[in-house]
KEVEX-709913 format. One line per 2 residues: their letters; for each residue y negated, x negated, z negated of C-alpha. Coordinates in steps of 0.001 Angstrom, whole numbers, plus 524288, in hexadecimal, padded with zeros to 5 digits. Example, Ala and Ser with C-alpha at 12.3 -4.5 7.8 and 13.67 -1.06 7.14 Angstrom:
# KEVEX-709913
AS) 81194 7CFF4 7E188  80424 7CA9A 7E41C
END
This chain:
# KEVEX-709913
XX) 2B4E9 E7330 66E31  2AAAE E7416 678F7
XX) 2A24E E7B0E 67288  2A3CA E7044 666C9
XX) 29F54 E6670 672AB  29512 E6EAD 678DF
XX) 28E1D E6D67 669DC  290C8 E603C 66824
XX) 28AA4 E5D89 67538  27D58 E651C 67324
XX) 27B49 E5AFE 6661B  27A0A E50D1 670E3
XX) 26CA2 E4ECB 677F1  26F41 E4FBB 685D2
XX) 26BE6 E4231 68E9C  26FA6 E3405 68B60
XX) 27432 E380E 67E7E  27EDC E40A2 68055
XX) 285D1 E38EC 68CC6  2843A E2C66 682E0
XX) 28DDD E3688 67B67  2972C E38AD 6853B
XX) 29775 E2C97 6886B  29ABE E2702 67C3F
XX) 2A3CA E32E7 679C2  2AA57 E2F6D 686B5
XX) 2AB0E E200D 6839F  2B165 E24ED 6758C
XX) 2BB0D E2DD2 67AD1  2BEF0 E228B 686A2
XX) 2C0E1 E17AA 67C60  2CB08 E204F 67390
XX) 2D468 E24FA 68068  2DA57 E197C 67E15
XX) 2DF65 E1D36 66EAE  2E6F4 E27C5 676C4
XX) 2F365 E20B7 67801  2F93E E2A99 6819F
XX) 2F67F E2A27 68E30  2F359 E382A 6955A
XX) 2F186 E3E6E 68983  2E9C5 E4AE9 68974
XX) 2E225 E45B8 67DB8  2DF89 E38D7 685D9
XX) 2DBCE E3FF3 69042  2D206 E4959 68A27
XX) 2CB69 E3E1F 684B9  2CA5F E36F1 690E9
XX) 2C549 E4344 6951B  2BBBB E4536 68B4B
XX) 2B665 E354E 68D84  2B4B4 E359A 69DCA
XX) 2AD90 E431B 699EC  2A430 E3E16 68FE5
XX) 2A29D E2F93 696B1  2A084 E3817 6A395
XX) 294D7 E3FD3 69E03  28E8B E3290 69B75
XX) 2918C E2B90 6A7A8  28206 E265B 6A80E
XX) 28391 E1F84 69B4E  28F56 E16AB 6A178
XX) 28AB2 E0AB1 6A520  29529 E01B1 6A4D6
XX) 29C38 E020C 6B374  2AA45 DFF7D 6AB66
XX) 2A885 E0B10 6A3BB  2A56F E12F8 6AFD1
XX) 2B0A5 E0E49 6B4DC  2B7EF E123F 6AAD5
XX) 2B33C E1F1A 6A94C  2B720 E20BD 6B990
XX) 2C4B8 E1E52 6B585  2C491 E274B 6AB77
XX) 2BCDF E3347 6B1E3  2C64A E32B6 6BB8D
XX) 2D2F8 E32F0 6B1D8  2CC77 E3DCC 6AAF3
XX) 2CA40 E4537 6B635  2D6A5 E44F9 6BA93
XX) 2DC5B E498A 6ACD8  2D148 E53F8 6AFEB
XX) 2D7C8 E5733 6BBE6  2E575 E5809 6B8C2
XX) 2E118 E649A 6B0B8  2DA02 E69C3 6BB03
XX) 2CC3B E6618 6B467  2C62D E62C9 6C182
XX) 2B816 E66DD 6BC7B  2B535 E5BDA 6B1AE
XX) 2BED5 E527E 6BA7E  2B5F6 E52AC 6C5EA
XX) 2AA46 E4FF9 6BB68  2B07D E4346 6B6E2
XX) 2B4A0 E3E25 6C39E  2A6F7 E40AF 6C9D0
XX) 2A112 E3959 6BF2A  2AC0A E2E4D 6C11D
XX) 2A93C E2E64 6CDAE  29A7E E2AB2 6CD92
XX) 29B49 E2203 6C207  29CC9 E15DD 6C8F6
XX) 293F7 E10E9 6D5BA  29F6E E0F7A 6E132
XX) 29CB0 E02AF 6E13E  2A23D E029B 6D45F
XX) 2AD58 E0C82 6D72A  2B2BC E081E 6E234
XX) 2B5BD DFB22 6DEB6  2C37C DF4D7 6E07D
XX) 2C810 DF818 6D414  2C27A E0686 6D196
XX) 2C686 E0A20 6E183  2D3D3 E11B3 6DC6A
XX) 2CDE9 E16D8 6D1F9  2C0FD E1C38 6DAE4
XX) 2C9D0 E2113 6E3B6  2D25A E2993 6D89F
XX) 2C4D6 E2CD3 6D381  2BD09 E3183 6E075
XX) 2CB16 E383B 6E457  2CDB0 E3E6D 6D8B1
XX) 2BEEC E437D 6D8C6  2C0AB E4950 6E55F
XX) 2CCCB E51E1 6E08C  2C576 E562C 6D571
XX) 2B8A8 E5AB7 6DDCB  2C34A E61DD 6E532
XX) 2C6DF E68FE 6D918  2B97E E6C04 6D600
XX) 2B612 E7208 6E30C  2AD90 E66BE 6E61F
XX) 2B188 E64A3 6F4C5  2A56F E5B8F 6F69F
XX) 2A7F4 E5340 6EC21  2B5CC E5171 6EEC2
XX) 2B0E9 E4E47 6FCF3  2A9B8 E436F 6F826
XX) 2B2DE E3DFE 6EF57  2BCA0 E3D42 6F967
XX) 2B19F E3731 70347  2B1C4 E2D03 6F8F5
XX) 2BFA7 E28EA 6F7EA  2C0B2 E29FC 7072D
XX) 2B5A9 E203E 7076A  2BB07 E158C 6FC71
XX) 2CA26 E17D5 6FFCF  2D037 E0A86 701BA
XX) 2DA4B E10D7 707F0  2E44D E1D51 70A96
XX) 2E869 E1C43 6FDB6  2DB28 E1EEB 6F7E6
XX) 2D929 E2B6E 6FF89  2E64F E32BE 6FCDD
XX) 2E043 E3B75 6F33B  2D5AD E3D3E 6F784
XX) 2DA72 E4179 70414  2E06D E4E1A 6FC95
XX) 2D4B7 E507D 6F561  2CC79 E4FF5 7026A
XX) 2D6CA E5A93 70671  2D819 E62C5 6FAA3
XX) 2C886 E633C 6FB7B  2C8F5 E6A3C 707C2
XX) 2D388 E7382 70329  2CC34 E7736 6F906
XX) 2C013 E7A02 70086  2C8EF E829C 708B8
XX) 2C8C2 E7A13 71374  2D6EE E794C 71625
XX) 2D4EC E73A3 72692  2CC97 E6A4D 722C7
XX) 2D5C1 E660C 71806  2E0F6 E6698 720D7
XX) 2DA1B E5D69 72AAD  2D510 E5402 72004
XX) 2E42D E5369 719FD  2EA42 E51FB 727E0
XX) 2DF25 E45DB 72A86  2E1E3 E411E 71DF0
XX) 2F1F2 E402E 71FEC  2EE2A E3873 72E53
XX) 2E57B E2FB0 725CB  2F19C E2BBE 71DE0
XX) 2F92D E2983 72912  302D5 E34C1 72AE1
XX) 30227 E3BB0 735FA  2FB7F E4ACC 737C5
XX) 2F88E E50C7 74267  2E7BB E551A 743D1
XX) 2EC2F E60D8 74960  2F953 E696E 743A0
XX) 2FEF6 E6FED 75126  309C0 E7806 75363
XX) 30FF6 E6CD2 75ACE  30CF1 E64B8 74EDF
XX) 312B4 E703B 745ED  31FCF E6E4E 74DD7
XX) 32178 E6047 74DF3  31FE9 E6110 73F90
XX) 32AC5 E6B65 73F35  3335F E63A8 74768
XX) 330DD E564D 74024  33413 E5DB6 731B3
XX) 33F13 E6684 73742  34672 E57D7 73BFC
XX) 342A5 E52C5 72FA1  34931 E5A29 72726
XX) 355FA E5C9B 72F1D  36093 E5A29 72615
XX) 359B3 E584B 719D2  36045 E5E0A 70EAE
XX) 35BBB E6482 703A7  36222 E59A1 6FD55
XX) 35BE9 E5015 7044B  34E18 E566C 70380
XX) 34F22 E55E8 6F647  353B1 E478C 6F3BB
XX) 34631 E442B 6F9E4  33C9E E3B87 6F0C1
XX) 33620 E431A 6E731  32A0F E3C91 6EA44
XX) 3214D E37B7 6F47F  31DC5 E29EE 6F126
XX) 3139C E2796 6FC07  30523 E2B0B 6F7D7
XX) 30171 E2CFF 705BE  30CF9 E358D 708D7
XX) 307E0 E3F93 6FBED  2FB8F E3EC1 7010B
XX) 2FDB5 E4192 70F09  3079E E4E3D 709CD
XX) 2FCCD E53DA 7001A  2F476 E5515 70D33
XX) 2FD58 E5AB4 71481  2FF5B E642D 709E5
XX) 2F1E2 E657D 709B1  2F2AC E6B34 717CA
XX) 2FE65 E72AF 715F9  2F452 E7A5E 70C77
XX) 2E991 E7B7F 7122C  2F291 E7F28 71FDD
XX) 2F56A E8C14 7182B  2E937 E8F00 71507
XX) 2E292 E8E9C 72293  2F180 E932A 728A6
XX) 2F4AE E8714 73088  3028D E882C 73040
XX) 303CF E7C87 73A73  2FD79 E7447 7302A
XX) 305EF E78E0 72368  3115A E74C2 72C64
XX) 30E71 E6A30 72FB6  3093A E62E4 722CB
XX) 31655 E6A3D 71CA3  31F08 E6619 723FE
XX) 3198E E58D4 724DB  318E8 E5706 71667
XX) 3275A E5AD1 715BB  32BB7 E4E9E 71D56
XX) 32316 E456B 716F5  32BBE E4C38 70A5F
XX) 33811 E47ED 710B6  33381 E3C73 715E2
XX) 32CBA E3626 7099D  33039 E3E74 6FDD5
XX) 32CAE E49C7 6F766  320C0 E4F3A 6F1DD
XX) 3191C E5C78 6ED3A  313E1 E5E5A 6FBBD
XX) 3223F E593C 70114  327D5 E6587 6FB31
XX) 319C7 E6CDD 7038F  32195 E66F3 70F73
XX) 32F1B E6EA8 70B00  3275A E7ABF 7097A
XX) 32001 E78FA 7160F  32DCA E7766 71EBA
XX) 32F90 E8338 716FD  325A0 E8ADF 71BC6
XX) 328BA E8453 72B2A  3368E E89FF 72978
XX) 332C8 E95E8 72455  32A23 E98A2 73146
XX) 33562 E952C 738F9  33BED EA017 73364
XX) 3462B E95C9 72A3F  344DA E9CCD 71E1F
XX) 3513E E9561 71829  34D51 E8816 71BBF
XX) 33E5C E8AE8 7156B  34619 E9020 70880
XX) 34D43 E8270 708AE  3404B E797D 70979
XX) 339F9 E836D 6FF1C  3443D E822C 6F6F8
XX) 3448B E73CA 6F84E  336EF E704C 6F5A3
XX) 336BF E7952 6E8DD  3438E E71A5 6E38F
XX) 33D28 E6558 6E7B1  33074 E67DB 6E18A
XX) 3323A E658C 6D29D  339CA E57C5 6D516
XX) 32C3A E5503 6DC01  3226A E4E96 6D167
XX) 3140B E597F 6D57E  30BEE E573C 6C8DA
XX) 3006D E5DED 6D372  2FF58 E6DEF 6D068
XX) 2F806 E6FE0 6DC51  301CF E682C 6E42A
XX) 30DAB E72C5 6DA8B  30505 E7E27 6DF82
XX) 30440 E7A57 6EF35  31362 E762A 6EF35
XX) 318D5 E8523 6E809  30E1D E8D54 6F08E
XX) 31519 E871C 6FBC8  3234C E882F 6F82C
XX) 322EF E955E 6F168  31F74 E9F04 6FC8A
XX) 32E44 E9A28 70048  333ED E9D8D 6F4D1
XX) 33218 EAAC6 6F8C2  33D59 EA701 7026E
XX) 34648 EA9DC 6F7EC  33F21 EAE6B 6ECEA
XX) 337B3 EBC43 6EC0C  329FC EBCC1 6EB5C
XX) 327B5 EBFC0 6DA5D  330F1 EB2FB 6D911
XX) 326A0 EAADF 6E0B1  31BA0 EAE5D 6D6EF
XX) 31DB4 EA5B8 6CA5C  31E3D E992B 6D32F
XX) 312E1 E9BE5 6DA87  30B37 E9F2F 6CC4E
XX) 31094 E9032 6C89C  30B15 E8A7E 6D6F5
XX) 2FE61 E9161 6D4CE  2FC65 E8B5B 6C508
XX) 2FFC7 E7EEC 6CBC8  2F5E8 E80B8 6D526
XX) 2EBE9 E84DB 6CA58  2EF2C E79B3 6BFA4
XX) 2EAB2 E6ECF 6CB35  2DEB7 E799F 6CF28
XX) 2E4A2 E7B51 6DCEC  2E099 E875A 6DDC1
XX) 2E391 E870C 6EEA6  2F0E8 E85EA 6EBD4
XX) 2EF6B E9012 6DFA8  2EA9A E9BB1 6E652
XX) 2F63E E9A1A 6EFD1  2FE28 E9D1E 6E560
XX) 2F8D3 EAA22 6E285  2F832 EAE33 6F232
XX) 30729 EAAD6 6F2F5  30946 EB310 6E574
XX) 30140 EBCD3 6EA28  30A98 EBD31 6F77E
XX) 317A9 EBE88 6EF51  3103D EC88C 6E61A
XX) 30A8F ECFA7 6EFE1  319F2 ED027 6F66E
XX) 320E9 ED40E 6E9FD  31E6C EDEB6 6DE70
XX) 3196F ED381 6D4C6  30C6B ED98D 6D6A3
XX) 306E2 EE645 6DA09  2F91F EE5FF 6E271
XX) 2F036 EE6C7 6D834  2F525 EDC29 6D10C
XX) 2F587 ED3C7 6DD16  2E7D6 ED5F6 6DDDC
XX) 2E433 ED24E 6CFD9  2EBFF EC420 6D3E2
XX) 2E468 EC25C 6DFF9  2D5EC EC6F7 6D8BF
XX) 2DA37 EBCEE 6CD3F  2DF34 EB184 6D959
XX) 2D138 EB383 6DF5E  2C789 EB1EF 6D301
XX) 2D021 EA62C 6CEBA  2D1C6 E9EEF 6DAEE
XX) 2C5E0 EA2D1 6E0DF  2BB6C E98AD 6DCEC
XX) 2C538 E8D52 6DF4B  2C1A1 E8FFC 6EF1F
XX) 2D046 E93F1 6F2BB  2C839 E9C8E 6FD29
XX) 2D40C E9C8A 70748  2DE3E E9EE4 6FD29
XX) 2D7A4 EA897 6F728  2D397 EB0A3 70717
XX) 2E1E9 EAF81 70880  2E501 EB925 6FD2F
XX) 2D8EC EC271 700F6  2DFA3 ECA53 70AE6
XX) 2EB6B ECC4B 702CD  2E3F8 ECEDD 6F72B
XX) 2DC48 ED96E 6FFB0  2E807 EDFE3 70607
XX) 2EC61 EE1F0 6F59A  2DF35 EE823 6F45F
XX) 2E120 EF14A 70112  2EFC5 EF2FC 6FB83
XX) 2E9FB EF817 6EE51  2DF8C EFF21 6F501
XX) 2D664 EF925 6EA97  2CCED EF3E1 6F66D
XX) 2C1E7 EFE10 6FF8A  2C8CB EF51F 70A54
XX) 2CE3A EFA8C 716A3  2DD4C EFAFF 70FA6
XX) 2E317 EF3D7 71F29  2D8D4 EE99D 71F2D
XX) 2D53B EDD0C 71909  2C87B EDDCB 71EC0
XX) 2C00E EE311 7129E  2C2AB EE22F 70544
XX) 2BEE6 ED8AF 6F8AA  2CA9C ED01B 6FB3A
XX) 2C6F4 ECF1B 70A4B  2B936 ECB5D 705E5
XX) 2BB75 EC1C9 6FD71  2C55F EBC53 7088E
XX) 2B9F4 EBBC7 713A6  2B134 EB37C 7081F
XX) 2BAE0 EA847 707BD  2BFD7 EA718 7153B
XX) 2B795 EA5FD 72304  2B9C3 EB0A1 72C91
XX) 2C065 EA9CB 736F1  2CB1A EA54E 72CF5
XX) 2D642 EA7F2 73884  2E2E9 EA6BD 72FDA
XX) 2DD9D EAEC8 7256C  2D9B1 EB8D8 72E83
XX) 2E769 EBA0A 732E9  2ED12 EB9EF 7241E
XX) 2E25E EC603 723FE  2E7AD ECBA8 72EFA
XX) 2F545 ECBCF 72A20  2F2E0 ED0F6 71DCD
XX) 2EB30 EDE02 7248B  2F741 EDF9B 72C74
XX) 2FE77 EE191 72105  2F46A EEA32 718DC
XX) 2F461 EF1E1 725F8  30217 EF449 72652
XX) 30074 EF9DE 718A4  2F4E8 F02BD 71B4C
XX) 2F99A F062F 72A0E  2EDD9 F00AB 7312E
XX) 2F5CC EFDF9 73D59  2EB9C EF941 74663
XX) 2E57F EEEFB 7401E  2F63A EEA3D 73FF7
XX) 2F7CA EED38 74E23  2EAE2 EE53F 75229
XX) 2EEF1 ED6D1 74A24  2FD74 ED81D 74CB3
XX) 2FE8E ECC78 75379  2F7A4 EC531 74907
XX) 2FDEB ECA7F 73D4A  30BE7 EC71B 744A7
XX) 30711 EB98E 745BE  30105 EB7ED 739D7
XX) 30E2A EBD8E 73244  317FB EB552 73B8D
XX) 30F38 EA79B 73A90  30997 EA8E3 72D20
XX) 30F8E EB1B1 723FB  31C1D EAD2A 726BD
XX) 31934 EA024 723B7  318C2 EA581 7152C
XX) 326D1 EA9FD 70F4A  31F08 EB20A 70689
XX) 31680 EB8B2 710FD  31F5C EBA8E 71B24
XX) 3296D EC4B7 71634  31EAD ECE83 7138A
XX) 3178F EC9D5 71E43  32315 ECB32 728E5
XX) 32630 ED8CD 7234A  3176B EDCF8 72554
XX) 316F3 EDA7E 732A9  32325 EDDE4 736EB
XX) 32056 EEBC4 72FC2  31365 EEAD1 73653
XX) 3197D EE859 743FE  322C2 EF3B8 742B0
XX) 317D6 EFDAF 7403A  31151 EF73E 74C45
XX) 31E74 EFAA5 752BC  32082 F0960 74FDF
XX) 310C4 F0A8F 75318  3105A F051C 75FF2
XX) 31DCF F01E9 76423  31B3A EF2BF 76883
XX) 326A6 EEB97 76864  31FC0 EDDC5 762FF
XX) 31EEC EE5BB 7555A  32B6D EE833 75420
XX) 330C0 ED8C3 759AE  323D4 ED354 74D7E
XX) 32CA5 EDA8C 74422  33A5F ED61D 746D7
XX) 3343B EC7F7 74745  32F97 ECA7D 73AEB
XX) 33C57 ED18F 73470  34413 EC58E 739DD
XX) 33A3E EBC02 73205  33D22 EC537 72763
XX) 34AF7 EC424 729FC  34A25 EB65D 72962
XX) 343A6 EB635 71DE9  34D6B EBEEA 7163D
XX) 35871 EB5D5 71B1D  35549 EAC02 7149F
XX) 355EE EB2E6 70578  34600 EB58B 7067C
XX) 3464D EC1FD 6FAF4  338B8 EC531 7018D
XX) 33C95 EC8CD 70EC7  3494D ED2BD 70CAE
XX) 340A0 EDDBD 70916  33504 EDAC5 71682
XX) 34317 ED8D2 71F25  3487F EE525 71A28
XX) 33AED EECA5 71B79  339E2 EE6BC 728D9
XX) 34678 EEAE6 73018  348A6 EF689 72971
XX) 33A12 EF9CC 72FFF  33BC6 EF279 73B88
XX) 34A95 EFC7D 73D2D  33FE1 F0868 73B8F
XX) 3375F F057B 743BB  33C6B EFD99 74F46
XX) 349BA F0525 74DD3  3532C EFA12 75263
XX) 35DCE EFEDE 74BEC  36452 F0E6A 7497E
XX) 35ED5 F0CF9 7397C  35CEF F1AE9 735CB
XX) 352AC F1FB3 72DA9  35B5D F1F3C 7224D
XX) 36033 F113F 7230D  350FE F0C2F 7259D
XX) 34D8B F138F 71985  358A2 F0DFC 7116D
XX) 3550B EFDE0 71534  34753 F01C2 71207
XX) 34C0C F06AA 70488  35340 EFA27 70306
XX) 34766 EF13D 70679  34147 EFA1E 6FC60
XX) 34987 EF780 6F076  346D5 EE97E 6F36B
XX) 338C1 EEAFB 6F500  33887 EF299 6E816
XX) 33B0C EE797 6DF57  33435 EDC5B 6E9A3
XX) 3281F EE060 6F0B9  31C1F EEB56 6F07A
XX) 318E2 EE892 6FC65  326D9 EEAFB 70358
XX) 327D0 EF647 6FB16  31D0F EFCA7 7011A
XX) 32061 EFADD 70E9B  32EB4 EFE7C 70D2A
XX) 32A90 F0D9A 706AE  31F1C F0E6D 7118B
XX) 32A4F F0BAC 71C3E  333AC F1552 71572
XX) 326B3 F1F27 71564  3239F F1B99 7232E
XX) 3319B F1F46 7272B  33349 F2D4F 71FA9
XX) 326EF F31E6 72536  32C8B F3EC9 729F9
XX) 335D4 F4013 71DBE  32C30 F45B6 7133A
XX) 3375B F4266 707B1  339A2 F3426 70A0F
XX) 32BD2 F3220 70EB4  32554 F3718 701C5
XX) 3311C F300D 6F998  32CF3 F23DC 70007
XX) 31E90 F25B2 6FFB3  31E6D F2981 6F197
XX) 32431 F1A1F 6EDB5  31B7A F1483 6F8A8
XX) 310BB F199F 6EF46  31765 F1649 6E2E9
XX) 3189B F07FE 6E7CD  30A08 F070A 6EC30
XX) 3074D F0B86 6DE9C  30F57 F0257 6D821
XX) 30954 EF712 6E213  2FD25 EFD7B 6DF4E
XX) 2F879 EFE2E 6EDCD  2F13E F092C 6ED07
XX) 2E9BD F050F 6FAEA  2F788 F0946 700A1
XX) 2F805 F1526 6F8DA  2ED5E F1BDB 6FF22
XX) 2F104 F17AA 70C1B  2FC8D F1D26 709A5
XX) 2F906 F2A00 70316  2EDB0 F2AFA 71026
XX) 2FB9E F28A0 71AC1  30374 F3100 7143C
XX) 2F92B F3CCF 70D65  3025F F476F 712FB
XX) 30E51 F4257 70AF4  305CA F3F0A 6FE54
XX) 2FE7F F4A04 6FE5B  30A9E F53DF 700B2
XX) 30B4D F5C51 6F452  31A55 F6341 6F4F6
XX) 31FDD F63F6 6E7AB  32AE0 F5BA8 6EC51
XX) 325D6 F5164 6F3A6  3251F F44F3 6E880
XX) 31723 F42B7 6E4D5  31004 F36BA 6EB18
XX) 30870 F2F6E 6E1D3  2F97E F2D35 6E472
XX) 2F4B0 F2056 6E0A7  2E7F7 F21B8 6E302
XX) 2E110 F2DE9 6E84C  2D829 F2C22 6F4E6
XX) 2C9D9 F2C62 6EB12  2CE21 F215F 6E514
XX) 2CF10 F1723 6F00F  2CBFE F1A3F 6FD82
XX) 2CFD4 F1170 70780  2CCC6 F1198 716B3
XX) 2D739 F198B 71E91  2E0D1 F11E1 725D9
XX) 2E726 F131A 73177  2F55E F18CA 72F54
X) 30161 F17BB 736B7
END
């Protein structure tokens, strides 16, 4: 068919000739829509299409102010179609050429305000769309300047915002949304403190005191005030963009704000944000059962609420989900997030998209869904797709997991502890600044953890402190971080211990077995295995109780039956702890460290393999007739690594 056209078109001499063509094409095409009897239709549309495209081509050959008028109207109802299947390209076309068709003094009469206002707006969410942050800028300068009113700007107040967010420029869109909800005349503080953070908590907690389920749910299923919507998409807006720069005050506060205006004046897609966001307050005040209730809540309450938006489906299950994991194991968390992120792609909101594949890459990376390799493949596939869209931060938050699966495989000439060289790593300092503060601590947490695998015990020893803080402030925020995440550092602190003998080790990893307590409580299938691993360690090493040898070995061997069907990475660490513990019995210890090997084959970590076969080369290397055979993975010529420090 298009190659039918492009012949067609080279029979046509190019100038005055062929736009007198599409223009009378265009004037055809407009004057039979109306033998169309129904309305919508995608026949009816196409040739509406078809006409606005044709009539726009010849734009210079329009003399007649009444037709230009007309073909405003219908650029812009074209356009929209255009959008609604994510056609942003030839939308933006039409609705530049709508836009300059008529002098302002002839657009911005009385008559044609409302509909310069949807056509300037409209324009400026498409140029958004487009990556054209300049010309969105100036279409939204123009609606701020002809705006009769608040009601004119609502709109364009998000697509000022969503602008900035997709430039990347998450505090300046978090100032512009918080000046833009005083503008409308609610209330926001100019700066979030942790005095403001409290009041908040105080003024929701009273709030919903004796509210029911029941009555939480015989709410209004929809917020009738425009200027209410409005002034809860921008505080969604900095609930966002309070993740992505780690302003936890902020996410707080604009939750838990957009939760009471949901009690207070009905529900909508961001009231149910507000649920999940008292969620997430109770779940860092250690209330695991309270944040299952509101999760559970806002996901029943969600498909009685009318969301035709796919961006607005994505933001809504990225932020529920991670508390399904509350009571739901990690693999069962995978086909929703898959549906969030094609809702996120059908609207192009690819932000909220790539998200999606960091929290699936969490709950794989957790569970035996995946083995390294294929991890890796994901993440390669994540970056080419979603890297010209300009997710930059998204895409630096994945890079130091993505390189710790490299070090992991061994697959990398990076120092295996460190996430300091390394492809990943270098693609991660080209999108983000060096003095990028909370990524540098999500960096630092991450080498804690690769150094706990590779027993590089100095570099742990050094950013203690900071890892402690970083797991107890921010991982824990995250039901899907924070079981792993607890269990790291507690594991981490213990080793600390029984190397130095500093009692502030072994108090960071009871604090962090009783969050891990807590979090088993309350029916979380993701913590029993990280508890178990934890005291049964914690017993070994800090030796609070008379647990002999035997009985240690026998709850490691039951954490390890559960690990077998959940989690690679638990069952690695439980066989390196039963290793670690039968160093001086040569039968257990080369039982043991035979499966350790068999499971880094299976996970295909082969980085860990040769650290291994390097810490233990008198065991490997032993050649009695009896002793079972170790299996080599790779030998030493095929991938050579830096020597580590061992324990």
């Amino acid at each position: 068919h298009d190659k039918i056209q492009q012949t067609v078109a080279t029979t046509v001499p190019v100038g005055d000739a062929r736009r007198w063509l599409h223009l009378s094409a265009g004037r055809i095409m407009l004057a039979s829509v109306d033998t169309f009897e129904e309305e919508g239709s995608e026949l009816k549309s196409t040739v509406k299409l078809l006409s606005a495209q044709n009539m726009t081509a010849a734009t210079a050959l329009i003399e007649s102010m009444d037709e230009k008028a007309k073909l405003v109207s219908l650029n812009l109802e074209v356009a929209k179609y255009l959008r609604s299947k994510c056609a942003f390209t030839p939308a933006v076309r039409l609705l530049r050429a709508a836009s300059t068709l008529l002098s302002p003094r002839e657009m911005w009469t009385i008559d044609r305000h409302e509909e310069a206002i949807d056509l300037f707006t409209t324009l400026a969410e498409t140029e958004t769309s487009v990556c054209e942050r300049d010309r969105c800028r100036i279409a939204v300068r123009t609606v701020m300047a002809r705006a009769k009113g608040r009601k004119d700007k609502l709109r364009v107040y998000l697509a000022d915002v969503d602008n900035f967010i997709a430039e990347d420029r998450y505090h300046d869109a978090m100032r512009t949304a918080a000046s833009y909800i005083r503008e409308l005349g609610v209330g926001y503080p100019t700066r979030v403190s942790k005095l403001t953070l409290l009041s908040e908590i105080c003024r929701t907690e009273f709030a919903m005191r004796g509210k029911s389920d029941d009555i939480l749910r015989s709410l209004p299923r929809t917020m009738e005030d425009r200027l209410m919507k409005t002034v809860m998409v921008l505080l969604n807006s900095i609930v966002v963009c309070g993740f992505w720069v780690g302003d936890y005050d902020a996410i707080f506060v604009g939750g838990l704000r957009m939760l009471r205006n949901a009690v207070k004046h009905g529900l909508s897609p961001e009231g149910l944000f507000g649920f999940g966001m008292f969620a997430l307050v109770e779940c860092v005040f250690e209330k695991y059962e309270s944040a299952k209730r509101y999760a559970k809540l806002a996901i029943s309450l969600w498909d009685e609420i009318q969301c035709e938006s796919g961006s607005l489906a994505c933001k809504f299950w990225i932020q529920i989900l991670p508390f399904t994991t509350l009571w739901r194991p990690f693999p069962e968390c995978l086909t929703d997030l898959k549906m969030a992120y094609d809702y996120g792609m059908e609207d192009g909101d690819y932000h909220n998209a790539f998200t999606c594949v960091f929290s699936s890459t969490c709950c794989s990376m957790y569970s035996k869904t995946k083995t390294l390799s294929q991890l890796v493949e994901d993440i390669e596939q994540a970056y080419e797709e979603f890297e010209p869209h300009g997710v930059n931060r998204q895409i630096a938050l994945i890079c130091p997991i993505w390189q710790s699966l490299l070090n992991l495989m061994g697959s990398e000439q990076a120092h295996p502890a460190g996430l300091e060289d390394g492809d990943a790593m270098e693609k991660f300092r080209a999108l983000i600044p060096a003095d990028e503060e909370e990524l540098d601590q999500w960096v630092c947490g991450l080498k804690c953890h690769l150094c706990y695998f590779f027993d590089h015990w100095s570099f742990i020893e050094d950013n203690f402190d900071e890892c402690e803080n970083f797991t107890f402030t921010k991982l824990c925020v995250s039901p899907v971080l924070s079981p792993h995440g607890l269990m790291m550092l507690a594991l981490s602190a213990l080793r600390m211990y029984s190397r130095t003998g500093q009692r502030r080790y072994a108090q960071c990893a009871k604090r962090a077995e009783k969050r891990l307590s807590k979090l088993d409580g309350c029916g979380c299938p993701n913590a029993a295995c990280p508890l178990l691993i934890v005291r049964t360690e914690f017993a070994r090493v800090v030796k609070t109780n008379k647990s002999t040898t035997h009985m240690l070995e026998q709850q490691f061997l039951e954490a390890l039956r559960m690990a077998k069907e959940s989690s690679w990475f638990e069952h690695y660490i439980i066989l390196e702890k039963l290793v670690t513990m039968f160093e001086q019995d040569g039968v257990r210890l080369r039982r043991y460290l035979d499966d350790l090997f068999d499971v880094c084959e299976d996970w295909e970590a082969h980085g860990l393999v040769i650290h291994l076969e390097r810490k233990y080369f008198d065991v490997v290397s032993h050649k009695s007739n009896n002793a079972p055979r170790i299996p080599r993975l790779l030998s030493h010529q095929e991938i050579v690594l830096p020597c580590v420090c061992s324990s």
